[in-house]
C-alpha positions in Angstrom: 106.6 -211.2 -0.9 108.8 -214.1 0.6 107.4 -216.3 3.6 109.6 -217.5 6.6 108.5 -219.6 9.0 110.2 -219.0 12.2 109.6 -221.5 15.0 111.6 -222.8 17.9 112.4 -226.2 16.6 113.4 -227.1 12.9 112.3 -230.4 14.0 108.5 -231.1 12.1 106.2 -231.7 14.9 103.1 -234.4 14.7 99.4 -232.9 15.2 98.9 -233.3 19.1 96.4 -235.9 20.3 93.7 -235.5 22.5 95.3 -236.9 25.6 98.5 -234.3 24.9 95.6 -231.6 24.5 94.8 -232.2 28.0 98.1 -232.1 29.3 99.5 -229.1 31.0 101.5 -226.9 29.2 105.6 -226.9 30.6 106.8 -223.3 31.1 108.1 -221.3 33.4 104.7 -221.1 35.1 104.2 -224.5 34.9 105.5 -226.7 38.6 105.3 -230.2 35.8 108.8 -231.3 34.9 109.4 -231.0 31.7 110.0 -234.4 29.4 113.8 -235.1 28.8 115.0 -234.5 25.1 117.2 -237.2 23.2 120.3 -234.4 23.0 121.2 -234.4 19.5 123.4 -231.6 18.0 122.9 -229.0 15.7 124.4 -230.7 12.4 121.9 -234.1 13.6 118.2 -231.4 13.7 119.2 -230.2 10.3 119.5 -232.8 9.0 116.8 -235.1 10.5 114.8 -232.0 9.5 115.4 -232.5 5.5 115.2 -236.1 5.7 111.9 -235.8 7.2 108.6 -235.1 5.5 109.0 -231.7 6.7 111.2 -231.0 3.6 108.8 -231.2 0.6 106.2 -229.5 2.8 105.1 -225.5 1.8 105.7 -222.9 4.3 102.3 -222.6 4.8 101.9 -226.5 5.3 105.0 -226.3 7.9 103.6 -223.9 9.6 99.9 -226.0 10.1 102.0 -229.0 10.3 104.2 -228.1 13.6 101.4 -225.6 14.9 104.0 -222.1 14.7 102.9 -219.1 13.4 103.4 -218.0 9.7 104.9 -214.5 9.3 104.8 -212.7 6.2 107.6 -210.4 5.6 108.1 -207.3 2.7 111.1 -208.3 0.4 113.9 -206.4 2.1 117.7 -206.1 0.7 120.9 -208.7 0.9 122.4 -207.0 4.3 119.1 -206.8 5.9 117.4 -210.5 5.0 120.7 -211.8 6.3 120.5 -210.1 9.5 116.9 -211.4 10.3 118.1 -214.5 9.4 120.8 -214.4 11.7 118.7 -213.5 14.3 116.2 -215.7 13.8 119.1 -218.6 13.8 120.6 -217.3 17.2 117.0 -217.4 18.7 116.3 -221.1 17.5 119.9 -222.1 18.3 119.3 -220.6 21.7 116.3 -222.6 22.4 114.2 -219.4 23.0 110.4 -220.1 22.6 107.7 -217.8 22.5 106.8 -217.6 25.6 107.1 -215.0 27.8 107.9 -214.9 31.7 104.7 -213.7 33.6 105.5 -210.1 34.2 108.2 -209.5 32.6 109.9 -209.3 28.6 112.8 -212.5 29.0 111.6 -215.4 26.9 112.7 -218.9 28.1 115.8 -220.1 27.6 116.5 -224.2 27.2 119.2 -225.3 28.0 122.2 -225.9 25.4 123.8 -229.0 24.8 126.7 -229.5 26.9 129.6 -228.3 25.1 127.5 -226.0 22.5 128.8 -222.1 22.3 127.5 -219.8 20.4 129.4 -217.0 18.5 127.4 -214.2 17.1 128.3 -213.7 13.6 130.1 -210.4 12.8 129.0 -207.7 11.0 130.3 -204.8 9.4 130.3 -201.6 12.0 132.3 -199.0 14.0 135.0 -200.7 16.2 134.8 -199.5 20.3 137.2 -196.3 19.7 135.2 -195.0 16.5 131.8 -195.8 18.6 133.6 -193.9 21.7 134.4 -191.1 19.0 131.2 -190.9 17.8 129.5 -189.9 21.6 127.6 -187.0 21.4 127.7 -185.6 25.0 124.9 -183.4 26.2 125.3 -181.0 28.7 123.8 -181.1 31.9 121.1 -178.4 31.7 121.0 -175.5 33.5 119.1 -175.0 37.0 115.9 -173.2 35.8 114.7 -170.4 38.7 111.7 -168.2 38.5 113.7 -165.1 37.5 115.3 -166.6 34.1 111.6 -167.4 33.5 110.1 -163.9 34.1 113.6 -161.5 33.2 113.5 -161.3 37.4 110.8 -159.1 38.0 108.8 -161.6 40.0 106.3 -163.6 38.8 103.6 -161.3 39.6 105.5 -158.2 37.8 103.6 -155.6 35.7 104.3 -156.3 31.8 106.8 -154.1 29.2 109.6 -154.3 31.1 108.1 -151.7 33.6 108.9 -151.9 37.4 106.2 -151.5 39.9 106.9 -148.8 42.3 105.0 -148.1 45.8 103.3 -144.8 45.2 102.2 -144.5 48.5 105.7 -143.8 49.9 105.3 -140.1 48.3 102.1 -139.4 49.9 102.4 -137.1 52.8 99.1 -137.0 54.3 95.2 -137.4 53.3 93.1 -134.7 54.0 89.5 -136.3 54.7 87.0 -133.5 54.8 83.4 -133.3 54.5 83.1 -133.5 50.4 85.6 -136.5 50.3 89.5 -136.6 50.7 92.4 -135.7 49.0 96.1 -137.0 48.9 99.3 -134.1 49.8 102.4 -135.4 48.5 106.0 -135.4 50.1 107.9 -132.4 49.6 111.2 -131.6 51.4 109.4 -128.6 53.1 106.1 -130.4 54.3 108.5 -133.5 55.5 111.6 -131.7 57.3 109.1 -129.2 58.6 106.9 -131.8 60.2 109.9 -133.9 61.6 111.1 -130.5 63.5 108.0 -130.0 65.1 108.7 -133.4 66.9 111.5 -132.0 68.8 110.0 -128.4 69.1 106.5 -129.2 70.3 106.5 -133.0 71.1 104.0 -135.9 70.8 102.4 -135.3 74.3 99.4 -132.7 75.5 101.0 -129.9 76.5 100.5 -125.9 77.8 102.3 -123.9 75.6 104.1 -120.3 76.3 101.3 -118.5 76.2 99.4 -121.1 78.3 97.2 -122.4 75.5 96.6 -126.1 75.4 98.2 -127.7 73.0 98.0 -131.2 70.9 100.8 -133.5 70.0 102.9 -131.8 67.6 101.6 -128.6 68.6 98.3 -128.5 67.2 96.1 -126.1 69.1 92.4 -127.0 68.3 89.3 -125.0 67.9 87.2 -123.6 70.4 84.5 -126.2 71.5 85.9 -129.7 70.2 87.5 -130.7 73.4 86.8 -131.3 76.5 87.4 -131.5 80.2 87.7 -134.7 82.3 84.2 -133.5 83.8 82.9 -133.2 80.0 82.4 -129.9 79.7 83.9 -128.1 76.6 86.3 -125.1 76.4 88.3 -122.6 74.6 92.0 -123.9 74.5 93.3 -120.4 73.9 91.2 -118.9 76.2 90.8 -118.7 80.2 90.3 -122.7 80.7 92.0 -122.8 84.2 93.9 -126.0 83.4 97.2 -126.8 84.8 99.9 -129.1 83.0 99.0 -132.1 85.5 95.2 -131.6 84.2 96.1 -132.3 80.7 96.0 -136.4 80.8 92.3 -135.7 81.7 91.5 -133.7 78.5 89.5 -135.6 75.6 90.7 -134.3 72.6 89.3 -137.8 70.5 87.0 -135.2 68.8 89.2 -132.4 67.9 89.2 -130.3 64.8 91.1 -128.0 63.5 91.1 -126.6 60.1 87.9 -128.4 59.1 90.1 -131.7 59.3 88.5 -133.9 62.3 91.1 -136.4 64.9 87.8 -139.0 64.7 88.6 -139.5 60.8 92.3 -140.2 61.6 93.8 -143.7 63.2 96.5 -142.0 65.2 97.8 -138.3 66.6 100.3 -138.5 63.6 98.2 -138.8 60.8 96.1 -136.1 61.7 99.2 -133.7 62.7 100.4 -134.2 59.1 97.0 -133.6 57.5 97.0 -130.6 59.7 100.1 -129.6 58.6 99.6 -129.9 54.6 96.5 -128.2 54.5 97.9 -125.4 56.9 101.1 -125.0 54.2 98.5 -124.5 51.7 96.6 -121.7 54.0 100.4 -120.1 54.7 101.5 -120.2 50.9 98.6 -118.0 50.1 98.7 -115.6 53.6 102.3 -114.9 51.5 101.1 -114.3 48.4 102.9 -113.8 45.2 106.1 -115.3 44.9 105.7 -118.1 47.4 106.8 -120.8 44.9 110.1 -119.1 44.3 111.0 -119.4 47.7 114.0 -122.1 48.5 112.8 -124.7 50.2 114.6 -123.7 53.4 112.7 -120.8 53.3 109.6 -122.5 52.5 110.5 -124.5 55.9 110.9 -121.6 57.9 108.0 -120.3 56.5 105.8 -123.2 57.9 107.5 -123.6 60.9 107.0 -119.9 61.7 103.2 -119.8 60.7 102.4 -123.6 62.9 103.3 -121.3 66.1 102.7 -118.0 65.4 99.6 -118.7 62.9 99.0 -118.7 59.7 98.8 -114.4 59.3 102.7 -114.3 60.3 103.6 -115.3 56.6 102.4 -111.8 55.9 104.2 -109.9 58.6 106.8 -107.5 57.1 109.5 -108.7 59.0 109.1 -112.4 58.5 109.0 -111.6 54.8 112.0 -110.4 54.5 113.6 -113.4 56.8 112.3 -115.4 53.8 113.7 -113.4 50.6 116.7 -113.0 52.8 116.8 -116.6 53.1 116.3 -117.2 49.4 119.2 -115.4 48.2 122.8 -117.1 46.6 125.7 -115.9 48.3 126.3 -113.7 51.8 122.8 -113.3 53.4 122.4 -110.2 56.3 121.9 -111.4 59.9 119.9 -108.9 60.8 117.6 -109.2 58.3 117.5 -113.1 58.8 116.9 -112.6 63.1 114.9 -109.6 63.0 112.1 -111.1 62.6 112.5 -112.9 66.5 111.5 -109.5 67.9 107.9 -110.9 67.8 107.4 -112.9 70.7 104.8 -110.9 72.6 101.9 -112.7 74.5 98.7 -110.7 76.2 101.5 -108.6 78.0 104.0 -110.4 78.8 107.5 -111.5 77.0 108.0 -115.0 77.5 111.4 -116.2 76.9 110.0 -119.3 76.1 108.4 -117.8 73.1 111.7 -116.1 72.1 113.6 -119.5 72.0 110.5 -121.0 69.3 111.1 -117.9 67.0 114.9 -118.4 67.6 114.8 -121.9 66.6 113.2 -121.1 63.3 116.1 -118.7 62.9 118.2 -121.7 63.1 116.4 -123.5 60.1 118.2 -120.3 57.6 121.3 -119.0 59.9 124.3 -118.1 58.2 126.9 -121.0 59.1 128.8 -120.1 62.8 125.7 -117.8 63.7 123.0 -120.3 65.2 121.4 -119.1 68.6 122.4 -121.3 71.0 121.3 -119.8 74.0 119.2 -116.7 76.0 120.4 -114.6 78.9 117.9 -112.5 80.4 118.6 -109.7 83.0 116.5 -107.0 84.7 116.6 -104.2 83.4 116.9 -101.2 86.8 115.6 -97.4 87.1 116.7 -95.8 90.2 116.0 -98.7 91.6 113.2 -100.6 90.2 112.9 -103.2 87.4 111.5 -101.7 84.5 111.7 -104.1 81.9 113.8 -107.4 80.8 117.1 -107.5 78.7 117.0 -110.8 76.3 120.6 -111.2 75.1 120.7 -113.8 72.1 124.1 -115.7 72.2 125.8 -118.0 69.5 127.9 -121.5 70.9 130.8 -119.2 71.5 129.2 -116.7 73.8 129.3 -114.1 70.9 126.2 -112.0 71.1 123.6 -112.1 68.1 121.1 -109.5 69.0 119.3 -108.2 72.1 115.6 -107.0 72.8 114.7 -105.1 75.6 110.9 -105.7 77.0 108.6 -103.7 79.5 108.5 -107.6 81.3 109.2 -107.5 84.9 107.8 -110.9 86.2 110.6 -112.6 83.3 112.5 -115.3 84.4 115.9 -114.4 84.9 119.2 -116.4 83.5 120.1 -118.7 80.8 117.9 -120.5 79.0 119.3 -123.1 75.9 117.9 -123.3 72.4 117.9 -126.5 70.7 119.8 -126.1 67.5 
């Protein structure tokens, strides 16, 4: 191993007496001027350095003798001993000591004789267009986002490359009953066939035709679960002497109606719909066999017919064959799809009102051009006397679709329109 002893003057120094002990330090932090130097130049502290007794001292020796520290260095190669020699020339040239600045890295800097430049000695290297070659440019990066981290699913999204989807959309209605509840999902039939009954029966209490009282969305409850403004219960269907400006005095909070109670419902919509669903199960089995191969239209008319005539019309003769009429590819027989409209009998009477609700679930499977657009009644005369009512069915045109003839003599007479 070689020694160098690298200090800021090549000048030997003397051991310090006491009184220079006690004198304060000159720095940067000291406010003492420092002592003025004889100036003397370079060539001069060489060589009053190897005349002095400095010259046949050891390293070690030098380094006690002028109080610097001894630094022991590995043996390194020609290029790199002459570059730390270099160095350690330019720092001792340069007057920089080994003191630092308070707070900071620069060393202190004396001052150079006046005159004195310094030239760094040149080495071997890449000149400023092989450097300016030799860049190596890295890209800005790009902005990072939350969906380049997680493929853009969300943070939150399920694993395996699987999207979540929002089942409840599909769900038609919940039927809460006694022994728990149960979810009806969205078909076209359920869904088209509820949205119709907003414009057929509307979302107010209502008398019907036949003068029953009637829920939102024409649901007519049972017997004993609502009630008068005085309290008292009553039969909706029956004999309840309640005229249409008595309705917005009827409690129906407590209604039921196919074992499906309004109290377990937050509004008169989800209880219609759970009405609804489980009253399409009750009408798919009043069919019977072969309900499920029905088209959905027919399966539409088939609710629609049942939520006003109730559920034991699915089995009348004549609506079954509106619905395999309706089911069929190809040209499909008025008569057999209308016939069905003859029904519209209440107690004794013929309301016309009730032949417009069967005529507008004719509408739902009408051939194209053959939708009932509106109803002309006119008396029907005996020598004299009415005897009955004529009920002409008409299509947009004024072309005639069919005509029933009833033993009604109190009917309205005129036009009456059906919403198509």
């Amino acid at each position: 191993m070689a020694s160098y002893n690298i200090q800021s003057s090549l000048r030997p120094k003397a051991r310090p007496t006491k009184e220079q002990d006690n004198k304060p330090a000159v720095g940067i932090g000291s406010r003492d001027k420092p002592e003025e130097k004889e100036e003397k130049s370079f060539l001069d502290t060489v060589s009053d350095w190897f005349a002095g007794a400095g010259a046949n001292l050891t390293p070690e020796e030098q380094a006690r003798e002028n109080g610097a520290t001894l630094y022991t260095l590995p043996e390194f190669d020609d290029a790199t001993r002459r570059s730390a020699e270099e160095s350690a020339l330019y720092r001792m040239d340069m007057g920089i000591t080994s003191s630092l600045v308070e707070g900071g890295d620069e060393a202190l800097r004396e001052k150079l004789p006046d005159g004195t430049t310094y030239s760094p000695p040149k080495r071997p290297g890449l000149t400023f267009e092989e450097a300016e070659d030799a860049l190596i440019i890295i890209p800005e990066p790009e902005p990072v986002t939350v969906e380049s981290l997680d493929g853009g699913g969300g943070l939150m999204s399920p694993t395996g490359g699987e999207t979540a989807t929002d089942t409840t959309d599909n769900i038609f209605a919940t039927l809460v009953t006694t022994t728990g509840s149960e979810t009806v999902d969205s078909t076209t039939p359920l869904t088209a066939g509820f949205d119709s009954l907003v414009e057929a029966e509307g979302t107010d209490i209502h008398l019907d035709g036949r003068g029953f009282v009637t829920l939102p969305y024409g649901i007519v409850p049972d017997s004993g679960s609502v009630k008068k403004a005085n309290g008292t219960t009553f039969d909706p269907t029956g004999s309840h002497g309640l005229s249409a400006s008595q309705l917005s005095g009827v409690d129906y909070s407590g209604a039921t109606k196919f074992g499906l109670s309004r109290t377990d419902y937050d509004n008169d919509e989800a209880f219609a719909k759970a009405v609804y669903a489980e009253f399409a199960n009750r009408t798919a089995t009043s069919y019977g066999e072969g309900f499920e191969d029905l088209t959905d239209e027919a399966k539409q008319a088939a609710y629609d017919m049942a939520w006003n005539a109730g559920i034991g019309s699915a089995g009348w003769s004549s609506v079954q064959t509106m619905l395999n009429e309706a089911s069929k590819d190809g040209d499909r027989s008025k008569d057999s799809l209308i016939g069905f409209t003859t029904n519209f009998r209440s107690g004794s009477d013929y309301p016309r009102g009730l032949l417009k609700r069967r005529l507008q679930t004719y509408n739902l499977v009408a051939n194209e051009g053959e939708a009932a657009s509106v109803i002309t009644t006119t008396a029907v005369m005996k020598d004299g006397k009415r005897t009955g009512t004529l009920y002409t069915v008409k299509d947009a045109n004024g072309g005639v679709l069919k005509t029933w003839t009833k033993p009604d003599l109190d009917e309205v007479l005129g036009d009456l329109e059906v919403p198509q």
